[in-house]
C-alpha positions in Angstrom: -8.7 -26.1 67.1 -7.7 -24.3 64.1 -3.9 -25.1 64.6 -5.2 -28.6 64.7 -7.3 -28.5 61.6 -4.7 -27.1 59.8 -2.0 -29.9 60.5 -4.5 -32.6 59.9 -4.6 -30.8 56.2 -1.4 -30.4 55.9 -0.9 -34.1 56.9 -3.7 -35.6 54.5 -2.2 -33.4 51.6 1.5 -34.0 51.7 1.7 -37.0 49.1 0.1 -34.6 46.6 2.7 -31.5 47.7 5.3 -34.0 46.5 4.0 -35.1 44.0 4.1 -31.7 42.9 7.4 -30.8 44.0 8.8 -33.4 42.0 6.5 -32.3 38.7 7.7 -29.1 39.1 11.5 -30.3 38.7 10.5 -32.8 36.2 8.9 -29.9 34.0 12.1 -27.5 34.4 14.4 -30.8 32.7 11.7 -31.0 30.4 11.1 -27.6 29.1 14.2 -27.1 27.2 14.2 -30.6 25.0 10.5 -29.3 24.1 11.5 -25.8 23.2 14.1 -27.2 21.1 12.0 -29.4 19.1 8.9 -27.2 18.7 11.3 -23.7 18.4 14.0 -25.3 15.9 12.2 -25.8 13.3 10.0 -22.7 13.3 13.2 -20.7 13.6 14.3 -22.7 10.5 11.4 -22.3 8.8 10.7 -18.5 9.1 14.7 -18.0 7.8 14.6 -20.0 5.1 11.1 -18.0 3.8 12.9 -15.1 4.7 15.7 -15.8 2.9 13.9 -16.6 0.0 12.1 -13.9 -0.3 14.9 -12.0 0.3 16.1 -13.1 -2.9 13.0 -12.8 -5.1 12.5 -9.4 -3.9 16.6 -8.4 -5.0 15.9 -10.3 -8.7 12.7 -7.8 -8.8 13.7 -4.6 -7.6 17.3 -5.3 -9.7 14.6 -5.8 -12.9 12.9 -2.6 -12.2 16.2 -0.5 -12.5 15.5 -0.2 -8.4 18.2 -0.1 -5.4 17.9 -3.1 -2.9 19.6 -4.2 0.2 20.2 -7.5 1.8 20.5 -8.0 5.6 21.6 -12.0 7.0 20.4 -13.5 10.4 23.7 -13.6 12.4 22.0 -15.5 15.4 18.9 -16.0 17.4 19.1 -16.1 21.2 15.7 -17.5 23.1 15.5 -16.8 26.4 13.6 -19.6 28.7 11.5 -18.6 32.1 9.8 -21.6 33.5 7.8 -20.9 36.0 5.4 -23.3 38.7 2.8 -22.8 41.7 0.7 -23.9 43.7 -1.9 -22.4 46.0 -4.2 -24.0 48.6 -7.3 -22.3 51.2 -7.3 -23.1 54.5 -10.0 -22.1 56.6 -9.2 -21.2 60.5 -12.2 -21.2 62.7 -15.8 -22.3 62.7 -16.4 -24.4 59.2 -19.8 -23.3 58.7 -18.0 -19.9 57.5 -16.0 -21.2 54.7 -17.8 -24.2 53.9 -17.7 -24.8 50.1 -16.0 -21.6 49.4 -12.6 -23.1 49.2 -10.1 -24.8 46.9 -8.3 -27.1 48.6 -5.4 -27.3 46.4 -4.6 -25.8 43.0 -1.0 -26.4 41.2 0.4 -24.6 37.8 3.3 -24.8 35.3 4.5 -22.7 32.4 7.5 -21.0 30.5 7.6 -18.2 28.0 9.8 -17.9 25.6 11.6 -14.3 24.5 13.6 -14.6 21.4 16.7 -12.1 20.2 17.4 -12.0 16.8 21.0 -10.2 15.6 21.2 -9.0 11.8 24.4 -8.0 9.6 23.4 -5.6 6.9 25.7 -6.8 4.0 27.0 -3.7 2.0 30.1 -1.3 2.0 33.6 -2.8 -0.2 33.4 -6.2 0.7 30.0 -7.1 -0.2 30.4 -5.0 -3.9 33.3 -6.9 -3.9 31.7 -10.2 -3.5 29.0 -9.3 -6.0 30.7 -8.1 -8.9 33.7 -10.3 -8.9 33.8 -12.8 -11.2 32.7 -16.3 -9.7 35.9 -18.3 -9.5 36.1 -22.1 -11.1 36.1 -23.8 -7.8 32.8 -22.5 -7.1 31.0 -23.1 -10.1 32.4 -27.1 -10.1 31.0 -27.1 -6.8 27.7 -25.9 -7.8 27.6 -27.7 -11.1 28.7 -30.9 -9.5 24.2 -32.2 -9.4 23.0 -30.1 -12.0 20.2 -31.9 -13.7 20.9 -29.6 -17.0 24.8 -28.9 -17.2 24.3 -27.2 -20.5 21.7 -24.7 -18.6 24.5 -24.1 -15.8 27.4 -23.7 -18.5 24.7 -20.7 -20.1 24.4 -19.7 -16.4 28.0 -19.1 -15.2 30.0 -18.1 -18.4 30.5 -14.9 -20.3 32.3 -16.0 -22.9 34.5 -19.7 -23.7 37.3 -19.8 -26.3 35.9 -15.8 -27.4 32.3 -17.0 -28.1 30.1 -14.5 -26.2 27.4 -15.5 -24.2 24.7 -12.5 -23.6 26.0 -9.7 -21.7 24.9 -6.7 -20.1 22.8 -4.4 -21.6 20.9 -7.2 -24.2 24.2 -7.6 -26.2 23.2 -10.1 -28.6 25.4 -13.8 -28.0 28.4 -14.9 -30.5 27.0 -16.8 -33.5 27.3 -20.9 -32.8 27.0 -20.0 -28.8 23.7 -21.2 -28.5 24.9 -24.8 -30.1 28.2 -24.7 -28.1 25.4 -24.8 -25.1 23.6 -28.0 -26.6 26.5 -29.8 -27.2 28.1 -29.4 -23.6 24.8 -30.6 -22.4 24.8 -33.5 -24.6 27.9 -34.8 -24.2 28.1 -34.1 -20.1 24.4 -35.7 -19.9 25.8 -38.6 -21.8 29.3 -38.8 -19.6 31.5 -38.2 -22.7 33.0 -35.1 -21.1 33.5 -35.4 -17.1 35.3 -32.1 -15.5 38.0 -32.9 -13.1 40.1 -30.9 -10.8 44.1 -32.1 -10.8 45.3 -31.9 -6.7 48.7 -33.0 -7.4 51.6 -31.7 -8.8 52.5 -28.8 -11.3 49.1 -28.5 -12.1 47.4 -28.5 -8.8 44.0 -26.9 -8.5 43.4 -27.0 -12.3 40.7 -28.1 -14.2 40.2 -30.3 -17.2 37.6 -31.3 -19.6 37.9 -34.7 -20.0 36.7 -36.4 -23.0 36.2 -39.7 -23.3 34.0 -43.0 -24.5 33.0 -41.3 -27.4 34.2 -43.4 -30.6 31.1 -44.3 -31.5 27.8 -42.5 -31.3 29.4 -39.1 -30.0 32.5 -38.8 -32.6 30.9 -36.3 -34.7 29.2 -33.8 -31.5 32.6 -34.2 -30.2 34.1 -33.1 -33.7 31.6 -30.3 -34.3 32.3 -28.5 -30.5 36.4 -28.9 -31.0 35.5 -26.8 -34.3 32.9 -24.0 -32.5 35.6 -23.9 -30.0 38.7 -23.7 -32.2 40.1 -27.0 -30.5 42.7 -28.5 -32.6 43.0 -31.9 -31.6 42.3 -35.0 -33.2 39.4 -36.6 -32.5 40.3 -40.8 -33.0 38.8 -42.0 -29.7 41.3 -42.2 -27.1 40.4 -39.9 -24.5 41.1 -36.2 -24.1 42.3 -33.6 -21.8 41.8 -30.1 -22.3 42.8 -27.2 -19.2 40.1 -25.6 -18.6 41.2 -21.9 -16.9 39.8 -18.6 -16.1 40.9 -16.7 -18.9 40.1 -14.9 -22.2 40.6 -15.2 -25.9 40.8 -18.4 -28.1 42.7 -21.1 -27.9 43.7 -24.2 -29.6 44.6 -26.4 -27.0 42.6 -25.4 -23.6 39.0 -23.9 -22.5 39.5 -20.3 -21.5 36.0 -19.2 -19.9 35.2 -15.6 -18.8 32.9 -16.2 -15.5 29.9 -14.4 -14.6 29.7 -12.4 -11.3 26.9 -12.9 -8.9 25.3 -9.8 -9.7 25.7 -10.8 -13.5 23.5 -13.6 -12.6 21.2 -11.7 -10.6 20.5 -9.7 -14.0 20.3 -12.5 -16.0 17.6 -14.0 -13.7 15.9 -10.7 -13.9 14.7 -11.4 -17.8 12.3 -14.0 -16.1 10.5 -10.8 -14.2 6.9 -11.4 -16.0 6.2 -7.4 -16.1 2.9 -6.5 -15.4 1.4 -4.3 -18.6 0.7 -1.5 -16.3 3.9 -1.4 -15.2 5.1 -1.3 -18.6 2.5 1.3 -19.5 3.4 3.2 -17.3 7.3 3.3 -17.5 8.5 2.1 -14.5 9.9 -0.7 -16.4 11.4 -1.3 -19.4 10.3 -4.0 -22.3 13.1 -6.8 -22.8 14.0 -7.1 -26.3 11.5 -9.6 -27.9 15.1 -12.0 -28.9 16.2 -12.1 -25.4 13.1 -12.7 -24.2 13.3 -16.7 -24.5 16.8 -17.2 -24.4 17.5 -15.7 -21.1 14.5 -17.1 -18.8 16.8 -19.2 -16.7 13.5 -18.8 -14.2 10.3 -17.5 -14.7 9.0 -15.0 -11.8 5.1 -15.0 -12.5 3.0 -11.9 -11.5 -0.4 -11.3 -10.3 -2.6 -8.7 -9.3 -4.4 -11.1 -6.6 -2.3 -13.3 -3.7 -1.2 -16.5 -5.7 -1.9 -19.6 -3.3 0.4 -22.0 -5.5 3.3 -20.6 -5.0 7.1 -22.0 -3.3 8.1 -17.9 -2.4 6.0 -15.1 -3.6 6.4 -10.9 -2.5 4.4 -8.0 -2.9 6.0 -5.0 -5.0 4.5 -2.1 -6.4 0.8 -3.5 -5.4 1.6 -6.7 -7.1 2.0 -10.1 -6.3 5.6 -11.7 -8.0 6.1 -14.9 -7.3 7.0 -18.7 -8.5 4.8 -21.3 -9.2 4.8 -24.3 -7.1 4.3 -26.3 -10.0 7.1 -25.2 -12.4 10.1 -27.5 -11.5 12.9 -25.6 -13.5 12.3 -22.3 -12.1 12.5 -24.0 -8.6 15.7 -25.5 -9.5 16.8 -22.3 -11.1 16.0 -20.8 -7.9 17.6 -23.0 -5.9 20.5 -22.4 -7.5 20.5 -19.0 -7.5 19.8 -19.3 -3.3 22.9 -21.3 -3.3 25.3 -19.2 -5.0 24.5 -15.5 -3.1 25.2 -18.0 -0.1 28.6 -18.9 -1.6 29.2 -15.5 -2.7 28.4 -14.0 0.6 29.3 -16.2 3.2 32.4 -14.7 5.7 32.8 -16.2 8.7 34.0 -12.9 10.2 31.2 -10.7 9.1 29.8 -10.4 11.9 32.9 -8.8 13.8 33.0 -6.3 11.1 29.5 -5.3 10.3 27.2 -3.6 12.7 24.8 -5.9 14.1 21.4 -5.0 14.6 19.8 -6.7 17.7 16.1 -6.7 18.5 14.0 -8.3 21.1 11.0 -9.9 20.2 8.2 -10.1 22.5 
């Protein structure tokens, strides 16, 4: 009787063991798309804070006369298990023993997910190298290429042009008539009276130019009074102008020589935006800017706070305080952005990772 009972069940319950058969499959093609779509952009998310913060926390502890280190993700493996059941009770004998206490049928699906993330530590020769060599030409066209404020990047990525000196290391005041050489590059580029071009034919492949041009009119005498700041000797009637622009030092009469900043030279320079907190200064850990620098050199401003800001686009705790920028202030998010660009572009190796150690740990 039991044998009986048990095919009968079998028998009335077989469209539903399909049914879940098929589910099952169904679920194992599923699982994968859906991981993709709801891990991707978590993955991407955490990295880019990460990265970010990363960043914020070099500019401060570089501020604070403190060492830092910088590690990249080299990849994250996630590891899938899907998994599926199904259980049913079948009684076996009289009914009046089992009656109600069973569950006829009972089906479940799931996956976990175990993630591996590899670092590279960046340090040793190559990444001093790639810190405190001077940015080349290329790459500041490249990042200059959308800036809003040209004259801001030109401040940025120079030491000196044509011998006037920009601020240096160690609060060494600029060159008389820099700060105007800075407004008048702006002007002019904002207004598309100089364009900077790259030649990639010829003799003079891979060089730069300033090109002046469409300026006869309302721009004659800003184009007049940079030729003199620069020591330019070239007459200034309206047709257009071409002046080599090369990575160099010294003045010259005829071409732009420009002395470029390093990454870590920007890394300082974005440190003058570190809003100190008085204790701190107090106290000695760090040092007061000199009150002329103070303005000149904010390329960003890095707000701090002895309570967790909630307006902020990347904020880290140092010291027991809160440093951070404001989501509000649109040139220090630009300025950071830039900054975020250029360690990329400094850093990047596509064979890092074979000659680093990697650190590899499982999470979960």
């Amino acid at each position: 009787m039991a044998l009986q009972e048990l095919i009968v069940w079998v028998t009335r319950y077989r469209n539903v063991l399909l049914v879940v058969a098929v589910l099952g499959l169904c679920s194992c093609a599923a699982v994968g798309p859906r991981s993709i779509s709801a891990g991707r952009g978590a993955y991407a998310e955490v990295i880019n804070r990460t990265e970010d913060e990363q960043i914020l926390n070099v500019i401060v502890r570089e501020r604070y006369d403190e060492t830092f280190g910088m590690i990249t993700v080299a990849a994250v493996t996630a590891n899938l298990r899907f998994s599926a059941q199904t259980n049913a009770n079948v009684g076996i004998g009289d009914s009046d023993n089992y009656e109600t206490n069973l569950v006829p049928f009972s089906a479940g699906v799931g996956y976990e997910e175990n993630p591996t993330i590899s670092y590279v530590p960046l340090s040793g020769e190559d990444f001093t190298r790639r810190m405190l060599s001077p940015v080349g030409l290329d790459e500041w066209l490249l990042l200059g290429s959308q800036a809003k404020r040209p004259g801001h990047m030109l401040d940025v990525a120079v030491r000196r042009v044509n011998g006037l000196q920009n601020f240096l290391a160690l609060g060494t005041p600029p060159s008389q008539g820099f700060a105007r050489l800075i407004e008048l590059y702006d002007e002019l580029r904002r207004a598309n009276v100089i364009t900077v071009v790259r030649d990639t034919d010829g003799a003079t492949a891979n060089e730069f130019y300033w090109t002046l041009h469409d300026y006869s009119d309302s721009h004659r005498e800003s184009v007049q009074e940079l030729f003199n700041l620069l020591g330019i000797e070239k007459k200034v009637g309206g047709a257009d102008i071409f002046l080599p622009v090369r990575q160099g030092l010294g003045r010259s009469k005829s071409e732009i020589n420009i002395q470029t900043r390093s990454a870590f030279d920007v890394l300082n320079a974005f440190g003058d935006g570190v809003d100190i907190p008085a204790p701190h200064l107090q106290a000695g850990i760090a040092e007061p800017l000199q009150a002329s620098l103070v303005k000149e050199r904010q390329y960003v401003r890095i707000r701090s706070s002895a309570e967790r800001p909630d307006n902020a686009t990347v904020r880290i705790r140092f010291r027991d305080w809160w440093f951070y920028i404001d989501a509000t202030d649109a040139e220090s998010k630009r300025a950071f952005i830039f900054l975020r660009t250029l360690i990329g572009i400094r850093l990047a190796d596509p064979g890092a990772d074979k000659k680093s150690p990697v650190i590899t740990i499982p999470v979960g």
